[in-house]
N, C-alpha and C positions, 0 to 999 in steps of 0.2 A: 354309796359314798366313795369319795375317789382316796386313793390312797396317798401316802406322801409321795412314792416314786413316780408315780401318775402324774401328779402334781407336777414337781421338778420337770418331767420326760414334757410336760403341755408348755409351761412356762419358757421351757430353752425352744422347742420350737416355734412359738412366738416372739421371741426375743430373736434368732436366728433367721424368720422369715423377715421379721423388721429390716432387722439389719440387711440382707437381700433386696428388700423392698425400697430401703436410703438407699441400696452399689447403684440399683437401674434407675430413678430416676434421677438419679445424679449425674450417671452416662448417661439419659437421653438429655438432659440441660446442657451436657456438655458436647454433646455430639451438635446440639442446634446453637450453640456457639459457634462451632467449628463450621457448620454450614454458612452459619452467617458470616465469617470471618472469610470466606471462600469465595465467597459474593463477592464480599467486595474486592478481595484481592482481581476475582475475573475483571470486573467492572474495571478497576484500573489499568489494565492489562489491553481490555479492550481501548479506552480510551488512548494506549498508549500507541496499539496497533493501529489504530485511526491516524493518530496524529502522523505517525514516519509514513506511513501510507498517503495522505494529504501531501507531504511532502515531497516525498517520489514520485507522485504523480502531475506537482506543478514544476519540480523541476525535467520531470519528462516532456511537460507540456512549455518549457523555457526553451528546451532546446529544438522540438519541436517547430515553433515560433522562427525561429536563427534557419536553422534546416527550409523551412517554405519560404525565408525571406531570401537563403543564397538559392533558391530556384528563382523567383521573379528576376532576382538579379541578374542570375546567367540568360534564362529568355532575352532581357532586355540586352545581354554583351551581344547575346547570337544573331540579333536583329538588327544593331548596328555592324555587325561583323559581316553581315550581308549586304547592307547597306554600304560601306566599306569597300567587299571587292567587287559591286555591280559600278559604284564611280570608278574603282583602279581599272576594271574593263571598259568601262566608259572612255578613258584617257586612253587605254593604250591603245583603243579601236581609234581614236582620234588621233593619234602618234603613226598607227597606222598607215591611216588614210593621209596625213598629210605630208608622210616619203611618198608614197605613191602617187601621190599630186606633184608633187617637185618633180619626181625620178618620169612624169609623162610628159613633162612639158620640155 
């Protein structure tokens, strides 16, 4: 036969494991809130890093674009700039030759 204080001493440790038993699954519910809430915070975090990244990368690719376009550009100065002093050599060899045609005769 159990006694009264027996009694009492079973009842409070059931009554105190309970209660133990609601703290921890109440921290794990709320711990897997908290993961969940994590998620998503990454998730937006990601998308956000995505986006300025997209960003930086088409405006790196804008200037880019300007940058290859003032190369063709200068090719094509430097080719006329060639073009250029082979006629001014052309004339002054012709300037040339035609003192020293006057100055023979």
């Amino acid at each position: 036969m159990l006694t009264t204080e027996l009694a009492i001493s079973i009842a409070v440790n059931i009554i105190v494991l309970a209660f133990f038993a609601g703290v921890y699954v109440s921290t794990i519910k709320n711990h897997e809130k908290m993961i969940e809430n994590l998620g998503i915070i990454i998730d937006v975090k990601i998308k956000d890093l995505k986006e300025n990244f997209e960003k930086h990368l088409n405006r790196v690719e804008q200037k880019q674009d300007k940058h290859n376009n003032v190369i063709e550009r200068m090719v094509r100065v430097e080719d006329s700039c060639k073009s250029a002093h082979k006629r001014m050599d052309e004339v002054e060899d012709f300037q040339h030759n035609c003192i020293f045609k006057k100055g023979s005769k």
